[in-house]
GUMIGU-548586 format. One record per residue (C-alpha): residue number from 1; residue in one letter; chain; x, y, z. Coordinates in steps of 0.02 Angstrom, whole numbers, plus 50000, padded with zeros to 5 digits. Layout:
@pos->NUM&code->A&unit->A&X->X&Y->Y&Z->Z
...
% end
This chain:
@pos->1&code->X&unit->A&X->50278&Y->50799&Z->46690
@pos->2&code->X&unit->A&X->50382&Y->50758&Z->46541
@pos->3&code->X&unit->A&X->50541&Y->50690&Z->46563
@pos->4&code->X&unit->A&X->50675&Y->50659&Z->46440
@pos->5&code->X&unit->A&X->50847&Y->50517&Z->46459
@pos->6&code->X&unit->A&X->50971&Y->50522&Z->46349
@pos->7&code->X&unit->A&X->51063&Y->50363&Z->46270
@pos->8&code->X&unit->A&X->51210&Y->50294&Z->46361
@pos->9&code->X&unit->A&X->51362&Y->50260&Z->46257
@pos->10&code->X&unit->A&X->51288&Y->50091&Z->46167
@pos->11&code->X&unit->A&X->51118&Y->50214&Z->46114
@pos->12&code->X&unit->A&X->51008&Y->50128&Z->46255
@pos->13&code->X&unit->A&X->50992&Y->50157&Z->46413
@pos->14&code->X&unit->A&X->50909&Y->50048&Z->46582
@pos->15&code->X&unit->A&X->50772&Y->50041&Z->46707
@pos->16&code->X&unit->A&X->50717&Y->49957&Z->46854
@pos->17&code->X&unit->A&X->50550&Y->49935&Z->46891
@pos->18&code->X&unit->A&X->50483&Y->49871&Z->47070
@pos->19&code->X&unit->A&X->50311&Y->49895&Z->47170
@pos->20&code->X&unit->A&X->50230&Y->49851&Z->47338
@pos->21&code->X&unit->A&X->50394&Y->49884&Z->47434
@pos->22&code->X&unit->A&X->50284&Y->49971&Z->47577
@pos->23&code->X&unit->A&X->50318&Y->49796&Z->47696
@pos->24&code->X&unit->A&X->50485&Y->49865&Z->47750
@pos->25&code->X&unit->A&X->50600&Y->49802&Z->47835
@pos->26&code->X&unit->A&X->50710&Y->49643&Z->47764
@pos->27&code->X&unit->A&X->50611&Y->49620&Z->47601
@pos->28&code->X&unit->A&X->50606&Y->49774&Z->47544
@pos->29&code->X&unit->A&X->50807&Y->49829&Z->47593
@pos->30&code->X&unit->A&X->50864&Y->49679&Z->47514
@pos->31&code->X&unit->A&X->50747&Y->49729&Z->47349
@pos->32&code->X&unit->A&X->50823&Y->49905&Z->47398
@pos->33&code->X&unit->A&X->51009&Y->49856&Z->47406
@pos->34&code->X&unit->A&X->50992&Y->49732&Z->47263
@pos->35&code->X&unit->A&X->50929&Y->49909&Z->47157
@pos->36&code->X&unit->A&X->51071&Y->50026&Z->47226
@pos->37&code->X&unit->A&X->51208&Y->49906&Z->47159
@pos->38&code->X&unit->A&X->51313&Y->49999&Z->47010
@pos->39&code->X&unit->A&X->51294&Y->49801&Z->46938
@pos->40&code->X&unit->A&X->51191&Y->49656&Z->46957
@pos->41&code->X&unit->A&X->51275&Y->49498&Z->46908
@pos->42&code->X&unit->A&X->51153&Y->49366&Z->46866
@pos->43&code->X&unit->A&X->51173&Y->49169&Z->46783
@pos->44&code->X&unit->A&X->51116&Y->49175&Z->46605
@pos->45&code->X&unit->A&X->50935&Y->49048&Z->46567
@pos->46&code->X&unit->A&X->51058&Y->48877&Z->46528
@pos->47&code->X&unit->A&X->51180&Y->48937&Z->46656
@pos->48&code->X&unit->A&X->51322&Y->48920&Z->46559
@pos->49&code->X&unit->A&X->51391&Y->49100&Z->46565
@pos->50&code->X&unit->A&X->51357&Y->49261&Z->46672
@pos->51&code->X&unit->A&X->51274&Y->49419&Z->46636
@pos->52&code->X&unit->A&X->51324&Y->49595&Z->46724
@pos->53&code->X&unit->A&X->51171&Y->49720&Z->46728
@pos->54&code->X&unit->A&X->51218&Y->49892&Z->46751
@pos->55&code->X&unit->A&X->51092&Y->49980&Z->46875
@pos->56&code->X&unit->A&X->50951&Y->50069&Z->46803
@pos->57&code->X&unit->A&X->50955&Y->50249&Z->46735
@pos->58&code->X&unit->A&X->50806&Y->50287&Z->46810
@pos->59&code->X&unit->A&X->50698&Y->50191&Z->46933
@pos->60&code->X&unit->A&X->50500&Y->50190&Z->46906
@pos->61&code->X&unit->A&X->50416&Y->50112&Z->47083
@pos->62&code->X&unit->A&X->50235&Y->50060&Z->47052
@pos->63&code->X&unit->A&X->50138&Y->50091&Z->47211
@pos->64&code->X&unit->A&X->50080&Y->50036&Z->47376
@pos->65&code->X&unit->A&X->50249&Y->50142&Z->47476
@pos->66&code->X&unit->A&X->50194&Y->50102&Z->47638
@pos->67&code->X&unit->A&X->50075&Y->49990&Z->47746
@pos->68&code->X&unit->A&X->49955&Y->49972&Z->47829
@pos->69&code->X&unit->A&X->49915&Y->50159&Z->47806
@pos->70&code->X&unit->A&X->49998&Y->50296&Z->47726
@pos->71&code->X&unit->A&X->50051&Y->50425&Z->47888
@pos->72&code->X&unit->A&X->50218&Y->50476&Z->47895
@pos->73&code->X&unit->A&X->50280&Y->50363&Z->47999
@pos->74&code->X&unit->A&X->50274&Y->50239&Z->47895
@pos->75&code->X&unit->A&X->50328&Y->50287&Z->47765
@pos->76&code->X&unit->A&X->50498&Y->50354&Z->47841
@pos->77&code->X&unit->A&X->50519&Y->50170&Z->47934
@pos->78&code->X&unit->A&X->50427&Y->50067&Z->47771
@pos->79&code->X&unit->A&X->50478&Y->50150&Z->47641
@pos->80&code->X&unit->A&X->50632&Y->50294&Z->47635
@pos->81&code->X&unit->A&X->50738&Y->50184&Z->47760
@pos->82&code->X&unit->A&X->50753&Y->50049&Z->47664
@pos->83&code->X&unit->A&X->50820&Y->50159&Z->47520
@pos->84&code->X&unit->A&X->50923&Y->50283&Z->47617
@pos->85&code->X&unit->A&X->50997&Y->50123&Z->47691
@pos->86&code->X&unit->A&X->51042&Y->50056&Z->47521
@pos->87&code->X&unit->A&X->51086&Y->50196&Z->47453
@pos->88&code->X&unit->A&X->51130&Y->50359&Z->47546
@pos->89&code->X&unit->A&X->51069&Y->50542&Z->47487
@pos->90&code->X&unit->A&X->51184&Y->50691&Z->47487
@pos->91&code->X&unit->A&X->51250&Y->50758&Z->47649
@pos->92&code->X&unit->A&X->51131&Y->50903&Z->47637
@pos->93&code->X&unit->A&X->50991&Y->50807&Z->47642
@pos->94&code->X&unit->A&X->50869&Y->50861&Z->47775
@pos->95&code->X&unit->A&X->50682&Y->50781&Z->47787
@pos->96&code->X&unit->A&X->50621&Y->50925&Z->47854
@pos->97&code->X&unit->A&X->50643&Y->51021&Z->47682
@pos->98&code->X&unit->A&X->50500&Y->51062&Z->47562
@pos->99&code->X&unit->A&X->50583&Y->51081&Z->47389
@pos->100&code->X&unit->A&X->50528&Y->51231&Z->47315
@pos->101&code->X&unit->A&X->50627&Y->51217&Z->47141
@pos->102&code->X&unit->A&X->50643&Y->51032&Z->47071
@pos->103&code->X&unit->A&X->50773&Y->50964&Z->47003
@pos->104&code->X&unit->A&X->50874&Y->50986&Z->47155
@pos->105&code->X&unit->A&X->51029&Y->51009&Z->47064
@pos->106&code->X&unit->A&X->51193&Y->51045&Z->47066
@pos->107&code->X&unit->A&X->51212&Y->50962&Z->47230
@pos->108&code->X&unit->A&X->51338&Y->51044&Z->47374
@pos->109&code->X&unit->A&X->51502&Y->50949&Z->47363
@pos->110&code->X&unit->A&X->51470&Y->50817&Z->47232
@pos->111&code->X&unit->A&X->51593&Y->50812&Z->47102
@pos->112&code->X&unit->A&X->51578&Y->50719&Z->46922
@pos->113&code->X&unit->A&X->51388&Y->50702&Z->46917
@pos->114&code->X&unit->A&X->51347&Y->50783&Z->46744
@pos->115&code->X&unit->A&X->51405&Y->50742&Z->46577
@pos->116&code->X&unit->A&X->51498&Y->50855&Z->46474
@pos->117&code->X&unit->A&X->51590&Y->51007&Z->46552
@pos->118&code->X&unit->A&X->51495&Y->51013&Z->46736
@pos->119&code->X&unit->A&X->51347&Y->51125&Z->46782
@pos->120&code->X&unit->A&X->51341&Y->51301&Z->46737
@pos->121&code->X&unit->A&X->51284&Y->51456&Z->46844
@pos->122&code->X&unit->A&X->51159&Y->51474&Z->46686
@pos->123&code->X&unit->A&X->51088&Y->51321&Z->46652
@pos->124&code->X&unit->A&X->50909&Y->51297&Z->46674
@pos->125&code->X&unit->A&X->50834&Y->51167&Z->46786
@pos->126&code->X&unit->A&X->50810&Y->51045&Z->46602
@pos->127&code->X&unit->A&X->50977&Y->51049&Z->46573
@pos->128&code->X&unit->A&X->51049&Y->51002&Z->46738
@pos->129&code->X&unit->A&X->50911&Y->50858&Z->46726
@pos->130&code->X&unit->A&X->50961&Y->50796&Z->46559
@pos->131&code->X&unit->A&X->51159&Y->50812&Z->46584
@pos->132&code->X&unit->A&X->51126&Y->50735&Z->46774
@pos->133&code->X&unit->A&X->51219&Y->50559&Z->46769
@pos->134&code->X&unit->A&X->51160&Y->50496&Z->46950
@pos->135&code->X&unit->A&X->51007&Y->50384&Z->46965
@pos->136&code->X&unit->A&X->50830&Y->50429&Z->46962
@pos->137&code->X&unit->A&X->50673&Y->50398&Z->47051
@pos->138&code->X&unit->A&X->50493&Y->50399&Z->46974
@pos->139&code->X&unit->A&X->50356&Y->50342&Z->47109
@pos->140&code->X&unit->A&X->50181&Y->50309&Z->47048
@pos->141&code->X&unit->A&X->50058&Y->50285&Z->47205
@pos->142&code->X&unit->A&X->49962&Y->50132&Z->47251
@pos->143&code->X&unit->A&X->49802&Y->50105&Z->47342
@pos->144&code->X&unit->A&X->49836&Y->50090&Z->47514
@pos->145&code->X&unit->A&X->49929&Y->50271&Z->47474
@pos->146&code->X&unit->A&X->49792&Y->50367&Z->47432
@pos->147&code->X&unit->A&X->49702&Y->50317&Z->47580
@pos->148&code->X&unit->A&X->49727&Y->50479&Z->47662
@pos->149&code->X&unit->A&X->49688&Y->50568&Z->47507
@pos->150&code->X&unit->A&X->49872&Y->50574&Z->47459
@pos->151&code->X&unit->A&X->49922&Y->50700&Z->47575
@pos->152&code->X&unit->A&X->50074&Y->50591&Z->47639
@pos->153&code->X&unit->A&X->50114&Y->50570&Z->47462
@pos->154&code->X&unit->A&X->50118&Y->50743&Z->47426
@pos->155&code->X&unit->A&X->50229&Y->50809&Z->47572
@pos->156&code->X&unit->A&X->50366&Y->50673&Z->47564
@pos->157&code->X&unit->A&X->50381&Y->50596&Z->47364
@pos->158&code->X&unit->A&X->50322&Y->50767&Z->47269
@pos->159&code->X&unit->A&X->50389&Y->50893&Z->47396
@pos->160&code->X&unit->A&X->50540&Y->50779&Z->47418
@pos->161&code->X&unit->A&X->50705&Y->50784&Z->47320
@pos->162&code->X&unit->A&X->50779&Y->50608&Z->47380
@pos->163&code->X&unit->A&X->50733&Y->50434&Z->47394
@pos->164&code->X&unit->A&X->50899&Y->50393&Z->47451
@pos->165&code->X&unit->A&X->51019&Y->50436&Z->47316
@pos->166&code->X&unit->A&X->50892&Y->50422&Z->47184
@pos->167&code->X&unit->A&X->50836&Y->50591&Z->47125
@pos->168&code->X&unit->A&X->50651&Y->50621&Z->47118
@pos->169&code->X&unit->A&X->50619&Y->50772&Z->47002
@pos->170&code->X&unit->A&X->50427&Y->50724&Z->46958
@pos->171&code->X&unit->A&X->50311&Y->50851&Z->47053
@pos->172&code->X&unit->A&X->50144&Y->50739&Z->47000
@pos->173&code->X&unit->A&X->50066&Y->50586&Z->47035
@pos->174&code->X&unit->A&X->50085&Y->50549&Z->46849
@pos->175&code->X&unit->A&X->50241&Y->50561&Z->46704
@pos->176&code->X&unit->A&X->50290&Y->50523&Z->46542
@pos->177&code->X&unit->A&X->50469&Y->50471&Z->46514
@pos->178&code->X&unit->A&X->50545&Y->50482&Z->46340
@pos->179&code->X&unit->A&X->50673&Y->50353&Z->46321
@pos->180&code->X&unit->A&X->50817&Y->50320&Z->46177
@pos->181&code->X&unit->A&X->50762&Y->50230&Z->46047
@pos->182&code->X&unit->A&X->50585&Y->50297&Z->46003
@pos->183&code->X&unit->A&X->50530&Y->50214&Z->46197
@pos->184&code->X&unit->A&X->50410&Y->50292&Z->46321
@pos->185&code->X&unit->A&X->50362&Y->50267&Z->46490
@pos->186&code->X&unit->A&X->50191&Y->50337&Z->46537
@pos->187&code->X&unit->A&X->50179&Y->50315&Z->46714
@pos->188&code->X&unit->A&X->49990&Y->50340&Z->46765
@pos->189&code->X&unit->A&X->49898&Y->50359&Z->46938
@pos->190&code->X&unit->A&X->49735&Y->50246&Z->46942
@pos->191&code->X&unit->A&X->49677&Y->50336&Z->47125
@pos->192&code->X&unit->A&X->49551&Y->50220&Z->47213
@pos->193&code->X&unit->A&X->49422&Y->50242&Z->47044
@pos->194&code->X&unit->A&X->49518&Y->50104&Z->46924
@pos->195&code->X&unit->A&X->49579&Y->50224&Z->46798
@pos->196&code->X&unit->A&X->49640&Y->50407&Z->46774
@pos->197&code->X&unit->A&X->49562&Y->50538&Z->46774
@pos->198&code->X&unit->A&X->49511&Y->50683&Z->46655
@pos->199&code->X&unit->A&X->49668&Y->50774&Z->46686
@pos->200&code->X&unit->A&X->49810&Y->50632&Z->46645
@pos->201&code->X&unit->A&X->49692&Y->50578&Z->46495
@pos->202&code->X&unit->A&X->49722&Y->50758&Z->46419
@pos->203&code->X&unit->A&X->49910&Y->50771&Z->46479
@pos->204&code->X&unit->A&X->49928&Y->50594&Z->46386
@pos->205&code->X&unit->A&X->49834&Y->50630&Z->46237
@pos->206&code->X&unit->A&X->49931&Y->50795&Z->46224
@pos->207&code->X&unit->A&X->50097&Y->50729&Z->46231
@pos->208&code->X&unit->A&X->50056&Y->50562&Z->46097
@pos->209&code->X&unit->A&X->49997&Y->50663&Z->46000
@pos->210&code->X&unit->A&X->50140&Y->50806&Z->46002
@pos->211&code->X&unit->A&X->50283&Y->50699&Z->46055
@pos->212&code->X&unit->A&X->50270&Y->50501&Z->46034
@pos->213&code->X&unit->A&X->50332&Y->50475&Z->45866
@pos->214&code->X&unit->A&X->50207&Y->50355&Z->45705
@pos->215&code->X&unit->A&X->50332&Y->50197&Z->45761
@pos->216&code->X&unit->A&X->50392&Y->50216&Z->45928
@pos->217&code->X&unit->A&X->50326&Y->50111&Z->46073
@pos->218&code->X&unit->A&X->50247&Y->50145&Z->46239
@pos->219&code->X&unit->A&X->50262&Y->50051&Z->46417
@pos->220&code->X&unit->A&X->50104&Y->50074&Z->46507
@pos->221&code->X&unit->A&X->50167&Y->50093&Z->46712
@pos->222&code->X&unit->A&X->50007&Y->50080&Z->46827
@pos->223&code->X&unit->A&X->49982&Y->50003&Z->47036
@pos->224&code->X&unit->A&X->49843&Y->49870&Z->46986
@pos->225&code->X&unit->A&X->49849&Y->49744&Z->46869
@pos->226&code->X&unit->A&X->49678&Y->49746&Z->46794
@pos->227&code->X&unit->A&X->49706&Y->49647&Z->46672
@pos->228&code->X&unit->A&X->49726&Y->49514&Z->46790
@pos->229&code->X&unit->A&X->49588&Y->49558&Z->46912
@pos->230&code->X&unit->A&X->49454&Y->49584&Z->46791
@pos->231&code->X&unit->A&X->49471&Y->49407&Z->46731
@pos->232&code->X&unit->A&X->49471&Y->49351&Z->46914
@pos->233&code->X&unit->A&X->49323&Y->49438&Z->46959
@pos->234&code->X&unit->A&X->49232&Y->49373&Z->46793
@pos->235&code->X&unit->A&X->49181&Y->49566&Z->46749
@pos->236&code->X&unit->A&X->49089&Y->49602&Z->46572
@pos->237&code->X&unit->A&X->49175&Y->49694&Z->46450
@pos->238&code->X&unit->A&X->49081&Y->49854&Z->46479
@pos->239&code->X&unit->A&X->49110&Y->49821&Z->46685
@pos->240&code->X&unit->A&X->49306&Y->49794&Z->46655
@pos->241&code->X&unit->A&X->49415&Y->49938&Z->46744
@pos->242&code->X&unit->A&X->49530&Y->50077&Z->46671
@pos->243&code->X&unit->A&X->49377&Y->50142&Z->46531
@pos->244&code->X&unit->A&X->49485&Y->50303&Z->46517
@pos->245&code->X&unit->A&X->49633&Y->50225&Z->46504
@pos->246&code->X&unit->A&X->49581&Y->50085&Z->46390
@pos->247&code->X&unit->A&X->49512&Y->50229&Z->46272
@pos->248&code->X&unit->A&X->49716&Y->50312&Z->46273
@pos->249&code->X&unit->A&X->49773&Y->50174&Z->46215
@pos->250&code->X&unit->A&X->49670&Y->50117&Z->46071
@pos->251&code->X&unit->A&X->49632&Y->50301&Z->46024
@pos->252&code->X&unit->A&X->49785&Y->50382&Z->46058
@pos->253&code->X&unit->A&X->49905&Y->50256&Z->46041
@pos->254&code->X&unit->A&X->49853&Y->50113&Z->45933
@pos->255&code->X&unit->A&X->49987&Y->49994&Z->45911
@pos->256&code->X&unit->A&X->50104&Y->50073&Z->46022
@pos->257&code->X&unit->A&X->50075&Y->49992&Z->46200
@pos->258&code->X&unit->A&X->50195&Y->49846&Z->46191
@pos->259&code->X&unit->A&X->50211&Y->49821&Z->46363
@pos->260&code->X&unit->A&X->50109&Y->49836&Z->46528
@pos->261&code->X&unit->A&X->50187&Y->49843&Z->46709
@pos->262&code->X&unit->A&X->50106&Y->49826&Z->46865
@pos->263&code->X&unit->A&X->50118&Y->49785&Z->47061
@pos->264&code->X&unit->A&X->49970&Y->49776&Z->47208
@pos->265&code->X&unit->A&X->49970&Y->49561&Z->47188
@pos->266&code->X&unit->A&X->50157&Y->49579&Z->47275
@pos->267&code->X&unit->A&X->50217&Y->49442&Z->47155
@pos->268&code->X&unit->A&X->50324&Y->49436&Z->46990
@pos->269&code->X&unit->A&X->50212&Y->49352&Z->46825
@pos->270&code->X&unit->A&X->50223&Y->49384&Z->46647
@pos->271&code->X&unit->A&X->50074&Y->49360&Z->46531
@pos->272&code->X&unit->A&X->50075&Y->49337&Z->46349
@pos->273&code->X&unit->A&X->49940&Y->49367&Z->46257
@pos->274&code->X&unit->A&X->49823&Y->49224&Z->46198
@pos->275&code->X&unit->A&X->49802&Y->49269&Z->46012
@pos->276&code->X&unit->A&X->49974&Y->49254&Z->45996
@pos->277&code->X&unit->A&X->50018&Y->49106&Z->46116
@pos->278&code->X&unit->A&X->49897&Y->49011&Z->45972
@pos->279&code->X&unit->A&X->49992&Y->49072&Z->45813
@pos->280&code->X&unit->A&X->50124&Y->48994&Z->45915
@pos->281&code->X&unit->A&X->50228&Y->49176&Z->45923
@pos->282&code->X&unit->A&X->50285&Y->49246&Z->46088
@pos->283&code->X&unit->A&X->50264&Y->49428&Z->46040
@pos->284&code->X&unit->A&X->50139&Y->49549&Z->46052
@pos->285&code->X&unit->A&X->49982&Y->49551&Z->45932
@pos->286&code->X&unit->A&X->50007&Y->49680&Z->45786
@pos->287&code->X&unit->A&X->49840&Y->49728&Z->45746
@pos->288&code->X&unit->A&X->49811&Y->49927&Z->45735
@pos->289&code->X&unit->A&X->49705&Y->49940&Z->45881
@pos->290&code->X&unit->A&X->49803&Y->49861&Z->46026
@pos->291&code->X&unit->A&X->49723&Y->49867&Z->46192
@pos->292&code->X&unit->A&X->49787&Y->49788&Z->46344
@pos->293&code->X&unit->A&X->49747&Y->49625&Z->46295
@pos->294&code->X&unit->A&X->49833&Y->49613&Z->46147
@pos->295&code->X&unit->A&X->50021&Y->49695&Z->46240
@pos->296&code->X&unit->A&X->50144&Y->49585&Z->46339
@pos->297&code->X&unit->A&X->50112&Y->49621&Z->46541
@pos->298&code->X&unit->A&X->50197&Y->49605&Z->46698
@pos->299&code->X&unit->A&X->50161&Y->49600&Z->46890
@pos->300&code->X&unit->A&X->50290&Y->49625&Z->46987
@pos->301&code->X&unit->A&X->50285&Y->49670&Z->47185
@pos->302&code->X&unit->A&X->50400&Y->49630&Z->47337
% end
């Protein structure tokens, strides 16, 4: 469940982030398409200049994969269409195939896909995965997908090794990515309860406290914004969502969530937080106990 990307030649690296692309059809392809594109040339904020974005090293999709219910017919018309559409998977791709042995790597016929001197008879499935240049795929699931108990997730994300010609090497609902720069990714799976569960609290306390480093930073990847709909819904504080969650980041990671990202409201927002909108500073609050109040967040859906 831990993943590791390594720096690109400037010490960074990219991701892309979308959600909600279960619609289909037009929206989501042109979402899709707009992903698969090596770069993404966009007009800079006083539109003076342009700026080329390079595609994303890895590709974290925040829920809701197919509507109105998760069978798998809709998610092979919804949601792996529109991606093997954009972007094509290796010849050898067959849907029928259960992947026994993730990564599925080296791939049959495709040349100049690690770094370094090419795959090796005896490198372990890490290695390939770390020295693997091609994109990759990390799908959290939404609502609407665990309305069959996540058995359609289960057969075609986890048991899957394409979305297209992203790679998809997670085999849970949950991850942690460790990125360059002292950056993480936890990616966690909120079910239908509002929060995770026992098992992802442990696996996230576990690898803070082993892995994340006293100054690096954490993005917090989840399907519902609940920062957004327990204000909406007027809850009390001990009636707001994500209790387990709420308690990994203050006790596990204080001062380390600086950002939140989120789909479900099929829209793109940003919130800043208020304590700092008043000091007049658009950054996150710095206080040692950071919950998800006090961490820049995002919505952003098809």
């Amino acid at each position: 469940c831990v993943f590791d990307v390594k720096p690109d030649a400037e010490g960074g690296c990219w991701f892309d982030f979308m959600a909600d692309c279960g619609d289909g059809f037009n929206s989501s392809y042109q979402v899709a398409r707009v992903l698969a594109d090596p770069d993404l040339e966009v007009v800079t904020g006083n539109r003076s200049s342009r700026l080329s974005l390079p595609r994303g090293d890895i590709l974290v999709i925040g829920g809701d994969l197919a509507y109105p219910d998760p069978s798998p017919d809709t998610f092979e018309r919804r949601f792996f269409r529109t991606f093997e559409d954009a972007l094509p998977p290796p010849k050898s791709f067959r849907k029928e195939a259960i992947s026994v042995s993730k990564p599925a790597l080296p791939v049959r016929g495709w040349r100049g896909c690690f770094s370094g001197a090419g795959p090796s008879a005896a490198a372990g499935p890490d290695d390939l995965l770390d020295r693997y240049m091609g994109p990759r795929a990390f799908v959290l699931p939404g609502n609407h997908d665990w309305f069959d108990g996540l058995a359609t997730y289960a057969r075609l994300v986890l048991s899957r090794d394409w979305l297209g010609g992203w790679l998809m090497p997670q085999e849970r609902s949950y991850f942690a990515i460790s990125l360059p720069q002292g950056w993480w990714i936890f990616g966690c799976d909120l079910a239908l309860s509002e929060d995770i569960d026992l098992e992802q609290f442990r696996f996230f306390a576990d690898v803070a406290k082993k892995r994340v480093g006293p100054d690096d930073a954490v993005v917090v990847c989840v399907h519902e914004p609940y920062w957004v709909l327990d204000a909406a819904e007027r809850r009390k504080d001990d009636e707001c969502a994500e209790p387990n969650l709420r308690e990994l980041m203050e006790t596990h990671l204080p001062g380390k969530v600086r950002l939140r990202v989120a789909g479900d409201l099929h829209h793109y927002t940003r919130h800043t937080p208020v304590r700092a909108k008043e000091r007049g500073e658009d950054r996150p609050d710095p206080t040692p106990r950071q919950d998800a109040r006090s961490s820049k967040t995002y919505t952003a859906g098809v």
